[in-house]
N, C-alpha and C positions, 0 to 999 in steps of 0.2 A: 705647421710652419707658416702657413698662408694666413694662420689664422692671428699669429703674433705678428707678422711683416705688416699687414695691417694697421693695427694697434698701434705699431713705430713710427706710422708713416701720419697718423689720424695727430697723435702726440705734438711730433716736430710741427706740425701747420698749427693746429690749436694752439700751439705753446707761440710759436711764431706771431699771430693775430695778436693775441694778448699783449704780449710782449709790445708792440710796435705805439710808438707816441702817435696817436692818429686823433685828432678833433673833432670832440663831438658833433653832428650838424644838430642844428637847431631843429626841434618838433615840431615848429609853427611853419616854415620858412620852409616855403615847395622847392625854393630852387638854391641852389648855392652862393655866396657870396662871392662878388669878383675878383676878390683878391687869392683866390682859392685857386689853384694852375691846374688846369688840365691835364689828366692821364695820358698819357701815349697811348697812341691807336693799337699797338701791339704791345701788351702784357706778359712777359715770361712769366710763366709758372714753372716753380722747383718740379721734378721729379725727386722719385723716392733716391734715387743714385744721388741726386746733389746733396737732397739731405743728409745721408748716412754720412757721407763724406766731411760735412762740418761738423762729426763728432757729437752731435746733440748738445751742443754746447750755445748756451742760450745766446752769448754775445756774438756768434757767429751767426744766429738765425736770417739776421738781417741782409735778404738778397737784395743788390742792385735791380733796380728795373732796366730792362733792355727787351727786345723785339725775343718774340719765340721762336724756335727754331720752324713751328710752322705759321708761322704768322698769323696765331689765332688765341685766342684768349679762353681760356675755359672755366677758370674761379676767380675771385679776389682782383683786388684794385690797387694801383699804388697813391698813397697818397706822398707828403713833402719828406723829401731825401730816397723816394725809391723803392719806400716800405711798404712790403707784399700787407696786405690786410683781408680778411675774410667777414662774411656777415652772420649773424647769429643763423639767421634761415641758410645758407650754402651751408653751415656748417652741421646744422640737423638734418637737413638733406641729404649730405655725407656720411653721418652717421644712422641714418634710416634704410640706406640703402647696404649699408654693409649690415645692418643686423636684421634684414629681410636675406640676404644671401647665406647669414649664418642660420637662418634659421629654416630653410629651407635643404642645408647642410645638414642638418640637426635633423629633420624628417626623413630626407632617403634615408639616413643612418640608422634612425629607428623601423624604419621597415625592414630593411634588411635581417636586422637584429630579431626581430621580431618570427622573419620567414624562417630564418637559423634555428629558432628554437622550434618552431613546427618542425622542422623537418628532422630536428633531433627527437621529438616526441615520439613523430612518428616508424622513425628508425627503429627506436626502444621497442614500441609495440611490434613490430614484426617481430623483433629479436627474443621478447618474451612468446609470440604466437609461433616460433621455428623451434623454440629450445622444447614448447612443450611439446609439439610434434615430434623432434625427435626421440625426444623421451618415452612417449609411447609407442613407436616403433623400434626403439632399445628394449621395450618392456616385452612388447611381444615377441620379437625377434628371439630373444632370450626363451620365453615360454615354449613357443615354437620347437627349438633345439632342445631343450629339458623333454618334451612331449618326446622328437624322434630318438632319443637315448634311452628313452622308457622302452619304449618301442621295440629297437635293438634289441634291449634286453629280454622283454617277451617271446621275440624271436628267437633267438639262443638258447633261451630254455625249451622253449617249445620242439627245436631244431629236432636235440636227440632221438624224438620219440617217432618219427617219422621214417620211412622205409630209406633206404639209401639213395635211389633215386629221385624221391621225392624233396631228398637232403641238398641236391644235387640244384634241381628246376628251384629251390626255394633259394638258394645261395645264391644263381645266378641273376633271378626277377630283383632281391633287397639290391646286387650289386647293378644292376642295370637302373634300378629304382634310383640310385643316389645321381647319376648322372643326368642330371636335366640340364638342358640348352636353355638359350637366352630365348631361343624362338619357342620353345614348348613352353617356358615360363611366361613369355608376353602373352599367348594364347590362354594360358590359365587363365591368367589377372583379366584379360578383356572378358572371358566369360563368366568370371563371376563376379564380373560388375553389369553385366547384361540381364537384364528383368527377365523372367519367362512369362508366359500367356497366364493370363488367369483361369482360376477353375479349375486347375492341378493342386496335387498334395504338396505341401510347401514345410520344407525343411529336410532335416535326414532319413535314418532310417525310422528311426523311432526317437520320438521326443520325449525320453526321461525326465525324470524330473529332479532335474541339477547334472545330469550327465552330456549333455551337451553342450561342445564349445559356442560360443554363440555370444551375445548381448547378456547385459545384466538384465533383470529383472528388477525393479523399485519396489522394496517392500517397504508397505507402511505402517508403523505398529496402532493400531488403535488408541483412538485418545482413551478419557477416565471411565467411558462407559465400555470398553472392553468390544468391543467392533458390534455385539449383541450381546443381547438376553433375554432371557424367556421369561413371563411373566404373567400372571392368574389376574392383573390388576386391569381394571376397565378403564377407560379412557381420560387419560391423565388431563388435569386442571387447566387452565390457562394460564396460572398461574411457573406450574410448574414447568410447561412445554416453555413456555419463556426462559424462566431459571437453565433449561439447557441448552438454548440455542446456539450463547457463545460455541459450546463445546462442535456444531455443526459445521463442516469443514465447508460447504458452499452453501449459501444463502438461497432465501428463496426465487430472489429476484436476478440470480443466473440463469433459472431456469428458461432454455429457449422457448418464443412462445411462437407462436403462429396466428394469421390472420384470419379474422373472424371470430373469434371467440370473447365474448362479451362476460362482464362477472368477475374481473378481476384475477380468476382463475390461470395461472401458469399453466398451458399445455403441455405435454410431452415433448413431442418431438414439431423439431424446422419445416418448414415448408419448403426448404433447398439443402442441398449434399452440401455436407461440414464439411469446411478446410483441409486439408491431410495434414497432421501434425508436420514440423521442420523442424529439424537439428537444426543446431548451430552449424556453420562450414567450419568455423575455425575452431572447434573444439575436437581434438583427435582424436577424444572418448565420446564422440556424438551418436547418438543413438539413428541410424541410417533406416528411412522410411519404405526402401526399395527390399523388399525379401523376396529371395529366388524361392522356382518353386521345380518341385522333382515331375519332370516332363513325364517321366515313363515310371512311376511307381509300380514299385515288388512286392511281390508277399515278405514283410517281414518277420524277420523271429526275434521275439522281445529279450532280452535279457537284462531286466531291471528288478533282480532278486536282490540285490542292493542298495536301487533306486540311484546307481548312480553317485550316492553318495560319496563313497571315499575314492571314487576319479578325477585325479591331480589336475589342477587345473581346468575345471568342469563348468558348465553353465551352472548358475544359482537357481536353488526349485523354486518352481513356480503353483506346488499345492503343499498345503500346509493343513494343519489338522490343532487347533484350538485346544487346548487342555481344559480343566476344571479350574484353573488358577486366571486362563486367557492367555497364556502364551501360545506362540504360534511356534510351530516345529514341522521339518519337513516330513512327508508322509514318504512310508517304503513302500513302493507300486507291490502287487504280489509277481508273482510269476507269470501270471494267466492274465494280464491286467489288460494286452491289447490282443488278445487270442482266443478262440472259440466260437459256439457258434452265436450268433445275433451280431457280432462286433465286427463293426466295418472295417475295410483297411481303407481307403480312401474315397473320394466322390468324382467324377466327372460330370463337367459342365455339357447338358445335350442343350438346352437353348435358350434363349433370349427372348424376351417378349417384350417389346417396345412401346410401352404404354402411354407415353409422351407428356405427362404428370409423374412429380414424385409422387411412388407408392410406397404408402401409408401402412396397407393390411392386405397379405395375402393367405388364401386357404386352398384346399387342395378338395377334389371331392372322393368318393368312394362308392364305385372301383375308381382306380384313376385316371380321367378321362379328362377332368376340366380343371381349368386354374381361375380362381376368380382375385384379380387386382384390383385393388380402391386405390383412387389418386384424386383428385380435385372434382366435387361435386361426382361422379360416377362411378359405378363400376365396371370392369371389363370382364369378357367371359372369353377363355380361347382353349381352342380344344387341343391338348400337346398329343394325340395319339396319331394327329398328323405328323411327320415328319416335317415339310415343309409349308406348315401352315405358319405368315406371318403376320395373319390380322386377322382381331378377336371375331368369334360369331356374334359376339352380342355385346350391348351395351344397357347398363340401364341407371337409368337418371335419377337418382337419390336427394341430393342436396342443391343446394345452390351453388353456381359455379362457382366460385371463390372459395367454398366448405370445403375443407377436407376430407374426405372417409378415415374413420381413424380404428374399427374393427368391423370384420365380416365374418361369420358362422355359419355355417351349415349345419342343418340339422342332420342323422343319422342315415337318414332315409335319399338323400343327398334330390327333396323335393322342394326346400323350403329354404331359403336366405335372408337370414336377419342380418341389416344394415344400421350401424351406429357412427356419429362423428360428429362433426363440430355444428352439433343442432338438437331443438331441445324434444326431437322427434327421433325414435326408431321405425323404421321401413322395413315392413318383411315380404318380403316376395314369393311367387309360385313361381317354381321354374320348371313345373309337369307341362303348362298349359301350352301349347303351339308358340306365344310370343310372351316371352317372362314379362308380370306385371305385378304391379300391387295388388295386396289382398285385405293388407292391414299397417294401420299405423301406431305406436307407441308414445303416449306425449306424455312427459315430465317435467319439472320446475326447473332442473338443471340445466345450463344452456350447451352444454357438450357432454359427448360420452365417449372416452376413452379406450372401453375394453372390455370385451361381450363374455358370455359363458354359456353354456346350453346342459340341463340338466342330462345324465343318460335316461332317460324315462321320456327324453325330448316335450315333459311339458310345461317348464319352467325355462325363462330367461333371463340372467344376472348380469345386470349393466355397470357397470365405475361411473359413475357419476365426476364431473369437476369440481362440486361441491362438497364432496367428500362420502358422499351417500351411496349405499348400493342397493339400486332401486331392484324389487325382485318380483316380474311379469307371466300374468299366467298366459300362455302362447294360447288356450283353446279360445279362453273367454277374451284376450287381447283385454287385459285390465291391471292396474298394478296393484298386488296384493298385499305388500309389504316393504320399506326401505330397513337395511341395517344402518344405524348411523354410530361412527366412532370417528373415523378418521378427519383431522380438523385442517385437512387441505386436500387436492384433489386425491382424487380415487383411481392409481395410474393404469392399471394390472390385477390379471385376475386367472382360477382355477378351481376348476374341483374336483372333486378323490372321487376313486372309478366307482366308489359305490354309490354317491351321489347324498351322502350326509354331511360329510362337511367341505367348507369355503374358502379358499385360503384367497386375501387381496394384499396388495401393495399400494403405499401413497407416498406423497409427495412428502408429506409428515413425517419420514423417514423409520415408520413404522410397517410392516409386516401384522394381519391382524388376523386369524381362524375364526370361522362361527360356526355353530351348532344349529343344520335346517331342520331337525327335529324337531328341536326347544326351541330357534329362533331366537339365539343370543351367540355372545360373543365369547370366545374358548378363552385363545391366547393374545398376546399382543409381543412378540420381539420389537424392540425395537434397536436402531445402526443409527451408525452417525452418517450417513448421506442418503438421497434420494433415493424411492426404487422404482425402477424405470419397468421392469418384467418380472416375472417371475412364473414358474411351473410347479406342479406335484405328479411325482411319478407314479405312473397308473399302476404300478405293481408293490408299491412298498411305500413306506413310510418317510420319504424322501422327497427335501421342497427344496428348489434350487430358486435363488434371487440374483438379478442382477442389477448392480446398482451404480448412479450417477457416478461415484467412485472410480469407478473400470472395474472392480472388484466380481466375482461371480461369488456365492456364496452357498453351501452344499448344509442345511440344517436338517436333524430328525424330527421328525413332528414329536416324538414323547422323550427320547434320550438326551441327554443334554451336548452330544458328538455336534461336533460341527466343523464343517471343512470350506478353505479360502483358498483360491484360485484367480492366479496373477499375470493372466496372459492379453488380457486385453490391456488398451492402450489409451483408451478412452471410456466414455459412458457406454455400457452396455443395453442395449434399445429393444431389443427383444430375446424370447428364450425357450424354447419346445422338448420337451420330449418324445423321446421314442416309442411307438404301444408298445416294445417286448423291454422295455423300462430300463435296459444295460447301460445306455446311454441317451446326452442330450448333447442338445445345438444350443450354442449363442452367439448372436450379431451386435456388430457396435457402431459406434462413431468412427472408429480405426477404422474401419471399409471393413473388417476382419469377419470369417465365419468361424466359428472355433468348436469342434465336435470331441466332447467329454465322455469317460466313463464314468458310471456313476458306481459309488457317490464320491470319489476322493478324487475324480479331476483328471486321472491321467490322456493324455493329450495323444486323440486316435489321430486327425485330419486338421486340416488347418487352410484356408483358400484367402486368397486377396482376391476384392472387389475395387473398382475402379471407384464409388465415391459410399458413403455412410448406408451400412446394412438396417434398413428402419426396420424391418419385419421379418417373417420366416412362419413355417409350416414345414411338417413332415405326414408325407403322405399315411395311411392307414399302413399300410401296407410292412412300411420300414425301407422303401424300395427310394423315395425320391424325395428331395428338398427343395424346397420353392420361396427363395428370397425378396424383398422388396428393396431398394434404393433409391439413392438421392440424383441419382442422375437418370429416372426417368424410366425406369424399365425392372421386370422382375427377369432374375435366372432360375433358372430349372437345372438340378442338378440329379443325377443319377449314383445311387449308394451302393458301391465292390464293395462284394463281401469275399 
């Protein structure tokens, strides 16, 4: 309306001006001719009231001049008979200033407009992020009630068979059972959103495999090369490792590197504790970082004669067993899967060793008495037979500070330590002598070494090279006797079978590779479609566990074509040991996670959270203790119930 009154008012004067007989002044001629009368000193100007009131009627425009009501002049002049006139400039003046005021109307407008719809957007998105919330607490809410009606019914059936008084206590516990308070339910919910300490067993009684409520599991099927395969064939072309690369699920140049390492060579592992994986907040199916852990662990009694499988709404398995085709199918645990004897039931955390480097590579000696941790340029020596011993006996100076130690070995005799890591020098030490010192040095073309092996005859030493080479040292003569060369990227991981004939390594190359020290050639080659970060060979059998950049653990027969995939970690698997009575193995990740396997189908004895990335691990001789490395600076020492 403001906007038209306006318009009516701009009209009537415009129209008015025109209209009115007024005499051109001359162009040349500064001042006016004398015959021309003078203005009156006070000039009425119409208001918009006067105007409306004659109608718009052109012959009526013509106001009389007469004094303003305030006696002041504010447009237009009169010239002969009275008539109001305006100038081209007043009159674009007039009209410039109403269409700065429209158009500055026109701007708040459009702000507003503008804020409106944000804050419809973002309405929408709540209302999309609350309906799926509810929705999945509709979903479980439901599940929930299906689970306690199964339940019931178990119950019931079960009832009859029970003595009368037993019928009795059992009638009375379900009926008391249903009754829960707001206050025993708030105290539930706060405690199972409360962390527990780490270094406990962590989850329920027994982790089946698919029988536990819990988190999905992400399976992912192998792309066209089938997760592996075994293979007679030597070391594939360049031609062809090319041709498959697409099909590799991370590139090379993910691979985390570390500082110091010259050669272009991707290292293994960070020189700092990986991120903790994050859920989304606003996803109601987010996969939650926080896993409680069983404070006071029980002897448990397994019952996974049916793995679990056909229980109604059950957690998804997490080991799977490969066919001959490559499909993946869940594995049925046996009976005896977490029972007997050698098979632990959980670990306790006894202590802490606060190395103040991330460590890289830890070993245990035997009997077991000492821990040796590698972390930046050093190694540390600390005696755990102290109870409160919290700083090492020794120290010894390997590398450069900046270098990281990236494996340590002890030989048999627990007199001798061989030191490898980001240099093109191995360091072996006496540690019989009164103060540990160098004895001998190892020097190779490769500028790092990744992961040591020690023959059992202790007179051979087998390094990973960066290079891809596995350089093979005779420890009497301190000389390199021979490199195996296949692997066409680093050389990450390494083992060898208890009788000391053959070699199993892992590379970057995402190949898996056996050789023959007899003949001093190469057996097999599996190769996967991701990196492998570790790997083991079970001192008792025929069993090579791989863990790989994937998160994937991988369970293969050195001759049969059986092979089993295990889907518990969360991230890249970083290291992997087995046990000397061969039942089971450990593996550490990027997840901070320790994850302790039966062998060989995976089922899932113990499980501990670490505060930041597990880079290493060692099991004592014994089978008695576990000794970790981490990114936050310190090894744990954990003690193995049996």
């Amino acid at each position: 309306m403001y906007f038209y009154t306006h318009l009516l008012r701009q009209h009537a004067l415009l129209y008015a001006t025109t209209s009115a007989k007024v005499p051109t002044p001359p162009s040349i001629v500064p001042t006016p001719p004398a015959n021309v009368p003078t203005p009156p000193a006070n000039l009425y100007t119409p208001s918009f009231k006067d105007i409306m009131n004659v109608g718009m009627n052109p012959e009526n425009a013509y106001l009389r001049a007469g004094p303003s009501p305030s006696g002041s002049k504010k447009y237009g002049s009169a010239g002969q008979g009275g008539q109001l006139k305006f100038t081209i400039a007043e009159t674009c003046e007039r009209i410039k200033e109403e269409f700065n005021f429209l158009q500055a109307q026109y701007h708040t407008l459009k702000l507003e407009c503008e804020k409106l719809a944000s804050d419809k957007t973002e309405m929408q998105r709540h209302y999309v992020m609350y309906y799926e919330m509810s929705y999945g607490l509709n979903v479980e809410m439901h599940k929930q009630t299906e689970i306690a009606k199964r339940l019931n019914t178990i119950i019931a059936q079960v009832l009859p068979f029970l003595a009368q008084e037993h019928q009795q206590q059992v009638a009375t516990a379900v009926e008391r059972a249903k009754q829960v308070t707001m206050t025993e339910l708030n105290a539930i919910i706060g405690e199972g959103n409360s962390p527990q300490q780490n270094g406990e067993h962590l989850g329920g009684e027994i982790r089946e495999n698919g029988s536990e409520k819990g988190t999905a599991i992400k399976l992912e099927r192998p792309s066209s090369r089938s997760g592996s395969c075994s293979s007679n064939r030597s070391t594939p072309s360049l031609k062809s490792k090319d041709m498959e690369k697409p099909g590799t699920p991370v590139s090379k140049s993910s691979t985390p590197t570390l500082p110091g390492v010259s050669g272009g060579k991707p290292p293994l592992l960070p020189p700092h504790g990986y991120p903790m994986p994050r859920a989304d907040p606003f996803s109601p199916y987010a996969r939650s970082t926080l896993m409680g852990y069983e404070a006071h662990p029980h002897t448990r009694v397994p019952s996974v004669g049916t793995n679990g499988l056909a229980i109604p709404g059950g957690k998804p398995a997490y080991s799977f067993h490969m066919n001959g085709d490559g499909q993946l199918e869940p594995v049925p645990f046996p009976t005896d899967a977490l029972i007997g004897p050698g098979i632990p039931r959980h670990a306790r955390q006894i202590n802490s060793l606060v190395h103040g480097e991330v460590v890289c590579a830890v070993t245990i000696s035997n009997p077991t008495k000492y821990v040796y941790t590698g972390g930046k340029g050093c190694v540390k020596v600390w005696d755990i037979s102290q109870p409160g011993s919290k700083a090492p006996v020794s120290q010894l100076d390997c590398l450069q500070r900046d270098n990281y130690i990236r494996s340590v070995k002890l030989l048999p005799d627990a007199r001798t330590l061989i030191v490898g890591g980001e240099a093109s020098n191995l360091s072996i030490w006496d540690l019989a002598s009164p103060t540990p010192r160098i004895k001998a040095e190892l020097t190779s073309s490769a500028p790092a070494c990744y992961a040591l092996a020690i023959s059992p005859d202790s007179k051979v030493c087998f390094s990973c090279c960066s290079d891809g080479n596995i350089a093979v040292w005779d420890l009497h003569n301190q000389s390199l006797v021979r490199q195996f060369q296949g692997h066409t990227d680093g050389a990450s991981c390494i083992d060898i079978s208890a009788d000391g004939t053959k070699l199993w390594t892992g590379g970057l190359d995402n190949t898996v590779r056996s050789w023959d020290l007899r003949e001093g050639r190469q057996l097999h080659q599996h190769d996967f479609t991701s990196q492998i970060f570790s790997l083991g060979y079970c001192p008792t059998g025929d069993w090579l566990a791989v863990g790989m950049e994937n998160s994937n653990v991988e369970v293969l027969h050195a001759v049969k074509p059986d092979k089993y995939q295990l889907h518990l970690h969360e991230s890249c698997v970083l290291s992997l040991r087995f046990a000397a009575c061969g039942k089971w193995f450990v593996s550490t990740g990027k997840d901070n996670l320790l994850n302790a396997w039966r062998t060989p189908y995976g089922a899932s004895i113990f499980q501990s959270k670490e505060s930041s990335s597990v880079l290493s691990c060692d099991i004592s001789a014994d089978d008695k203790y576990i000794v970790t490395g981490s990114g936050d600076k310190k090894a744990t020492v954990y003690e193995v119930i049996y």
